[in-house]
N, C-alpha and C positions, 0 to 999 in steps of 0.2 A: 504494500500500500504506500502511494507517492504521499507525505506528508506537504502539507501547504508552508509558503513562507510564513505565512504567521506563527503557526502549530511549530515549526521548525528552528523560531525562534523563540519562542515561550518554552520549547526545551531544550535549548542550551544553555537560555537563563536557568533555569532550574539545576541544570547538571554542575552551574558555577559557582552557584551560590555559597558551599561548602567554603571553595577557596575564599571566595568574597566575604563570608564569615569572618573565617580565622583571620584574613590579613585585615580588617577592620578592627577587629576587639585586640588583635596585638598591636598595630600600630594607634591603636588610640592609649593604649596603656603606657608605650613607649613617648607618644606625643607630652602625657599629664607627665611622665619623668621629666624627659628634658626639657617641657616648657617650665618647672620649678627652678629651671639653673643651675643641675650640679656641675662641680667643678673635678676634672681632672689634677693630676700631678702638674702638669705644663702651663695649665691655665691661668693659674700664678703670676707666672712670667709673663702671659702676654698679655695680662691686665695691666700688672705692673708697667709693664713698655707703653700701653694707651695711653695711661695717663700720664709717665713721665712725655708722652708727644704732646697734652694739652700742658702740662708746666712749662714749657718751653726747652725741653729736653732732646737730644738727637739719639735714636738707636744706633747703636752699635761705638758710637762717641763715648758718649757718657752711661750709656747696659749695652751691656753684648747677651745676644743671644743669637743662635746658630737659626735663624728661620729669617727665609725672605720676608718682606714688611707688612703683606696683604695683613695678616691674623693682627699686626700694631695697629693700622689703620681700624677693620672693625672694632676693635675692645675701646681703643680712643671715641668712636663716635659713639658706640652702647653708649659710653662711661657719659658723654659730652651731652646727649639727649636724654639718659635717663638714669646717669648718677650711678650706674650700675649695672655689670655686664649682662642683662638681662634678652637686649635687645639681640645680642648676640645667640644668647639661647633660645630666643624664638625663630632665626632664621635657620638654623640647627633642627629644632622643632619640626619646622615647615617641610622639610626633608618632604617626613613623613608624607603630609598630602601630594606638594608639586612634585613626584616622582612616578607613583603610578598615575595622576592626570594630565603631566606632561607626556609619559607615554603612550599613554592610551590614545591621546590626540593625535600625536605621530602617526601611529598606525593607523589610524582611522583614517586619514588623510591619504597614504599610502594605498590601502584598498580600494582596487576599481569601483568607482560609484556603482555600474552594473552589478556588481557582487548580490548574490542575496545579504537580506538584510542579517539575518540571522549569523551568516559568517562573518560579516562584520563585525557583529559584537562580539563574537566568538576570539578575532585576535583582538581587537581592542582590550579584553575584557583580560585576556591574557596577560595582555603587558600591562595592565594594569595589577594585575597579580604577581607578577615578576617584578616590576618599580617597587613595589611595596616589599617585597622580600630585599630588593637591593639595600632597601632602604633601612628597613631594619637590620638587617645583615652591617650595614655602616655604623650605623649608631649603638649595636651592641658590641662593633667592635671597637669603634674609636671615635662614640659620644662625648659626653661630660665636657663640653666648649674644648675638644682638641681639633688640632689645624684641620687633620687631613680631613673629616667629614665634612668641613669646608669648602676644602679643594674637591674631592669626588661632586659636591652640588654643582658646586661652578661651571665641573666639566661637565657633567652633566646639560646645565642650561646653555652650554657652547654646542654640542653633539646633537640637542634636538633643534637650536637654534639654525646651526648652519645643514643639517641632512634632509629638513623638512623639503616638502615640493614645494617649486616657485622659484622664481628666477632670484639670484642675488643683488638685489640693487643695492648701490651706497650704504644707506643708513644701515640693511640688513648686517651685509658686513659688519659695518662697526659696531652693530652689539654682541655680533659672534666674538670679533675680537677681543670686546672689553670683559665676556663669560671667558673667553681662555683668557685674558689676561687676571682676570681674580683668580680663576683655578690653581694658573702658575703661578702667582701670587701668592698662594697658602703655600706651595710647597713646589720646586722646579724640577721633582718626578713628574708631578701630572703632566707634564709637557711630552714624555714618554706615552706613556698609555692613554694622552687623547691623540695620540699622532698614530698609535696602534690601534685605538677603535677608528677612525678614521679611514686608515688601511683596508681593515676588516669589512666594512659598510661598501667602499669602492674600489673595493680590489676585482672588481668585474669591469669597473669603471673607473679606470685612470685619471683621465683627464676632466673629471667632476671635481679633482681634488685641487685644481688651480685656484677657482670660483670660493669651492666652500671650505678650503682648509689655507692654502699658503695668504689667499689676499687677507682674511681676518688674521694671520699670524702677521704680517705685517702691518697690521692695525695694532694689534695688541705688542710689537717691538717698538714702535713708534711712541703711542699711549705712555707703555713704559718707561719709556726715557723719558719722555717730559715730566711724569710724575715723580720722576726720582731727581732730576734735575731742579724741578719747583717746589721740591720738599728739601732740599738742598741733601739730601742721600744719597748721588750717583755714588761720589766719592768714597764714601764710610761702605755703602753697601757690595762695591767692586774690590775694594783695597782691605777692607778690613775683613769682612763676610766672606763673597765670593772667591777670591783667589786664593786666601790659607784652605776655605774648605773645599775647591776643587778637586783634590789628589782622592779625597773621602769620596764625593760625588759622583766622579767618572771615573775612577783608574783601581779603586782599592775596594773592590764588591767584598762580600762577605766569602772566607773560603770554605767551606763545610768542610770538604776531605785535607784535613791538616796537613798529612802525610804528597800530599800531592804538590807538585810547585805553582806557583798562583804565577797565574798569565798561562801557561800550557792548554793546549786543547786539552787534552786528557781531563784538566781540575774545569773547565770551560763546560763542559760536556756532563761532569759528575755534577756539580754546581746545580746548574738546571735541572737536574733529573730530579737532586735533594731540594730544591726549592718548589717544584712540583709536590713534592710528596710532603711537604711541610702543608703548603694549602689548602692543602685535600685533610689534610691532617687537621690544620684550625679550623675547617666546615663540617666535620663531623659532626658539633651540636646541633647544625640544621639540615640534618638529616636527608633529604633529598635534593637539595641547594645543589650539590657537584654533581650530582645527575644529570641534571637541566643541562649545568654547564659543560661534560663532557659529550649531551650529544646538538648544544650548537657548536661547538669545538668543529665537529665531526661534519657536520653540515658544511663551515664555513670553510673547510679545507676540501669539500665535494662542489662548493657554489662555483668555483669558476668553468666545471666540465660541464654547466647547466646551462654556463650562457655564455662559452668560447667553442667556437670550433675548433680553430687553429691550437696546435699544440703548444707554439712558443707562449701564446697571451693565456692558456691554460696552467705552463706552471708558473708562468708570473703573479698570476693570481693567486695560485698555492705557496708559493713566495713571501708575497707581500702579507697573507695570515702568520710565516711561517716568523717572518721578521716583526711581525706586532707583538709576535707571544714573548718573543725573547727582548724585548725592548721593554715591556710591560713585568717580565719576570727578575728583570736587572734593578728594576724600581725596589723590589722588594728586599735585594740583596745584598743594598748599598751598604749600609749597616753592617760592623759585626756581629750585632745580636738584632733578631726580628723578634720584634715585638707585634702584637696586635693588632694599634693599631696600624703600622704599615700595612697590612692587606688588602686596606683599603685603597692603595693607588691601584689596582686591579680594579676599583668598579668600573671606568670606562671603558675599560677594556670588554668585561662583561657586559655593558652596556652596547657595546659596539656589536658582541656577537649575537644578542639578544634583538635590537634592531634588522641585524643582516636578515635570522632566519625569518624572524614577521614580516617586514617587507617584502619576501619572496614569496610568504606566504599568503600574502595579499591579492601579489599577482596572479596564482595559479589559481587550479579551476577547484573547486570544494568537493572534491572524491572525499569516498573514503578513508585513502590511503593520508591523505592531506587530513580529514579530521584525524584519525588517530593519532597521526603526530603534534599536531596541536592540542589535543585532550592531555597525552603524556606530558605533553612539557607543562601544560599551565598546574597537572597534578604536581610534578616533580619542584614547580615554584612554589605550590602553595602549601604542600605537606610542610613544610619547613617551619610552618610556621607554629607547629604544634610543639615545639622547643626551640623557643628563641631566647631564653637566657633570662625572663623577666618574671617569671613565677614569685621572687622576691623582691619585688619590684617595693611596695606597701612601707617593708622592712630599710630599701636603700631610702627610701623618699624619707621616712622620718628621718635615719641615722644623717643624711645629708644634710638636711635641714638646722637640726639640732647644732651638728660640727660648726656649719656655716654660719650661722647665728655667732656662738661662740667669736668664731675671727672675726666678724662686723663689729661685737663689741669691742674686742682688744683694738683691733685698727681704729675705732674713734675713739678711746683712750689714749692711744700714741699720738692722733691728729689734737687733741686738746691740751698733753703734757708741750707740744712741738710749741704751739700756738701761742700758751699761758711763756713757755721759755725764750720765746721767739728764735724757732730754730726751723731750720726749711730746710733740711737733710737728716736722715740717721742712717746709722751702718745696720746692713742687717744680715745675722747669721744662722738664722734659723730656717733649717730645710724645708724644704715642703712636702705640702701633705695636702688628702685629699678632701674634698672643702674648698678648698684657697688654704692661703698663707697670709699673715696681714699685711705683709707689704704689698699684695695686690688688690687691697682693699682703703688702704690710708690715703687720704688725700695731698700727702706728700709722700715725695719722689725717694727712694735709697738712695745711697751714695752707689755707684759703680767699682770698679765695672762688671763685675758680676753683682749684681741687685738681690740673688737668690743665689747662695752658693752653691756652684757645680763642682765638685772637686777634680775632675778632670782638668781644670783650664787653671784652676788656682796652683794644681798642684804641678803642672807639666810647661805652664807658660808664662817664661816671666815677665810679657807685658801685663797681663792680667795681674800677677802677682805680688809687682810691682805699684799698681795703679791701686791694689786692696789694699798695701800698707801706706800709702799715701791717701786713700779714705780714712783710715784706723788713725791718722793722724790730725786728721779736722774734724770729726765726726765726737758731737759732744752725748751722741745718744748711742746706745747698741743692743739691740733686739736681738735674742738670743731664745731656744727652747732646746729642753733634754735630749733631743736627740744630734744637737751638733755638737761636732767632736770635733770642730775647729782646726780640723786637717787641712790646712791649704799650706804644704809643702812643708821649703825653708821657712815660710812666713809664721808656721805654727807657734814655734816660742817667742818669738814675740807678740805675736795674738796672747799669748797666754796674761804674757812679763804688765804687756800695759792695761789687760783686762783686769788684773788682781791688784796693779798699783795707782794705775790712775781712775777708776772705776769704781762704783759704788751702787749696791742697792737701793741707799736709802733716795728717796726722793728728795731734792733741793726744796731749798723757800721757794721756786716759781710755781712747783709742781704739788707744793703740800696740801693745798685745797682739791687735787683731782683727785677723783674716786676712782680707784685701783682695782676697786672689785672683781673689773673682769678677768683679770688677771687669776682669780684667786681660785683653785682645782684644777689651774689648768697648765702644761706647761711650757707657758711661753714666761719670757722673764724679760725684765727692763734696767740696762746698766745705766746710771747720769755719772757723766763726766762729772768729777769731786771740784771741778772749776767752775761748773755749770752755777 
């Protein structure tokens, strides 16, 4: 019996709903988390850099921290329009919705009008199930205001910006480029794995990539320099940032096989294979998540025998997937230890083979053959979602809340001992933790150059090390909690010598009317200069 368009649509809705379900009630739970604002380890630091931008402060001059300037820029305006990186976490937040509605749209767009109605919603309805796993897949792995969920949105809004149908004119370009200039802006991987899902989408179609990939990259190199030019950063950010961390960046990947010699094919080859299998390894909790992903893998290295005759423009097309994967798996290996959230420069990349296969499947005609493989995939997106890591979600929201409270109090304590002393610096030496730190919360600036001590940089470089004992020497305040061990190198015993001699718990005549209480069960601690 021939079912009608109607009937034929009314039960695909039906057969979707399951997915539509879960990715609704987890991404709305994941939404109420990150719209409350938790904060990451890092997030610290790039509060702290916003608002040393609105003091009249320069990154990487006066705080160093190892990230291009896009994440200073946001937390400076959150801070600037609402006192509080909040705003930040609601565009974090947002993920959640503009992921599976920008995709959906894509594909909807892509599908022959002619299509039955019913198949249309069928892939729409998909990538709408698949955005929303991306999305959460991001944010459970590198939420809590860290860069990279940043950077994956951006590319994001650059990949359906520039892939949509429709001619490129002008203006389109430049907002493609200024979506990849924010992505590369969080983090200058993304520039990797949007240039691999790019590959991926027109690697049947070359010369599409002129239009919607290089002209918006030259908008976005352009952009760039002015911004860094007009923020007076080219310099600090080239000479101080970019060029020491180049050797990290591009030449010194992470080696798994110890035993192997780094740069050899042999560790080149082992490498990948172990970074594969790491991947696959951190998606385990979403259980069907690498399903999906190895069979458009598998599609996208079959899409160019679907639509090249000729052999040579058949394996350039197997090529050009073959170079996206490995450009996109170098993102993750930069690092000698991968952490979490790095996984996340792979969502464009995901994005990109997710696109490829809907798109195609747009165009073809609605057999059988073609639902089934759309059923499978939109199942393998949306099972996922029935362990996505927020079960104790209830438990993080209070514990968040509470810590975070906590540091607001101590940071407007420090802001009002600062005020009453009339002091517009302190040194601070107290690590970070999850919540925030108070110095990314006080409305004045640390001394530099490290604002939140790394030990890496205090203890191995002695411009850094150099510049902290030269804080340690104007610095009439010093913020301190139990967990620093004031290991920054050589400079340690002298940290100690002047901490014990010039330094005092008790609070001065300026400070003796401020209520310390917040201070009090917790452990952060406040030294005054005995001059103060």
């Amino acid at each position: 019996m021939r079912l009608s368009n109607k009937t034929s649509t009314l039960l695909v809705c039906l057969l979707m709903l399951p997915g539509f379900y879960l990715a609704f009630t987890q991404s709305a739970v994941w939404f109420q988390y990150e719209a409350m604002g938790p904060l990451c380890f890092d997030a610290s630091i790039f509060l702290m850099l916003g608002r040393a931008i609105l003091n009249g402060f320069t990154p990487y001059v006066d705080l160093f921290e190892n990230k291009p300037p896009g994440i200073f820029f946001i937390s400076a305006l959150s801070i600037y329009l609402t006192d509080t990186h909040l705003l930040g976490s609601y565009i974090e937040a947002s993920t959640l919705i503009l992921y599976p509605l920008m995709l959906g749209w894509l594909i909807w767009r892509f599908s022959k009008p002619q299509q039955m109605q019913w198949y249309r919603i069928l892939l729409s309805g998909t990538a709408m199930v698949f955005g929303s796993a991306l999305a959460v897949f991001g944010l459970a792995e590198a939420g809590q205001y860290e860069v990279e969920s940043f950077g994956a949105f951006f590319g994001m809004l650059y990949i359906v910006s520039a892939v949509a149908p429709g001619y490129m004119h002008f203006w389109r370009i430049c907002i493609s480029g200024l979506f990849m200039l924010a992505a590369i802006g969080m983090k200058e991987p993304f520039f990797l794995t949007i240039t691999g899902a790019m590959l991926v989408i027109y690697n049947d179609r070359l010369k599409e990539l002129y239009a919607r990939y290089f002209l918006p990259l030259m908008v976005t190199n352009v952009v760039g320099l002015s911004v860094l030019i007009a923020t007076d950063l080219l310099v600090p950010y080239v000479k101080i940032y970019l060029f020491p961390n180049l050797p990290k960046m591009a030449g010194q990947a992470a080696s798994y096989a110890n035993k192997i010699p780094q740069g050899s094919i042999q560790a080149f080859v082992v490498n990948h294979f172990t970074i594969w299998s790491r991947i696959f390894e951190n998606m385990t909790p979403y259980i069907t998540l690498p399903v999906a992903l190895v069979m458009l893998l598998a599609c996208a290295l079959v899409r160019p025998f679907w639509h090249r005759k000729r052999l040579a423009k058949q394996l350039l097309g197997v090529a050009c997937v073959v170079v996206a994967c490995v450009f996109s798996l170098y993102t993750v290996a930069i690092r000698n230890v991968v952490y979490n959230h790095q996984y996340i420069f792979l969502v464009p990349l995901y994005l990109g083979l997710g696109i490829a296969f809907l798109k195609d499947m747009g165009q073809a005609r609605p057999d059988k053959r073609v639902l089934f493989v759309v059923l499978l995939f939109v199942f393998s997106s949306g099972v996922m979602f029935t362990n996505s890591g927020v079960a104790n979600w209830g438990w993080m929201y209070n514990a968040d809340k509470a810590r975070f409270n906590t540091v607001k109090n101590i940071a407007a304590t420090i802001d009002n001992v600062m005020d009453r002393c009339g002091q517009e610096r302190y040194l601070n030496v107290a690590v970070m933790a999850w919540a925030g730190t108070p110095p990314a919360l006080t409305k004045h600036t640390p001394y530099g150059p490290i604002g939140i001590p790394v030990g890496q940089y205090l203890r191995f470089k002695p411009l850094y090390r150099n510049g902290f004992l030269d804080s340690l020497a104007q610095t009439k305040l010093i913020l301190t909690n139990n967990n620093s061990n004031y290991s920054v190198g050589q400079a340690t015993e002298t940290f100690t010598q002047v901490l014990e001699t010039k330094f005092t718990t008790e609070p001065p005549d300026c400070a003796k009317d401020v209520d310390m209480k917040a201070f009090t069960g917790h452990n952060y601690l406040l030294y005054f200069h005995k001059d103060l």
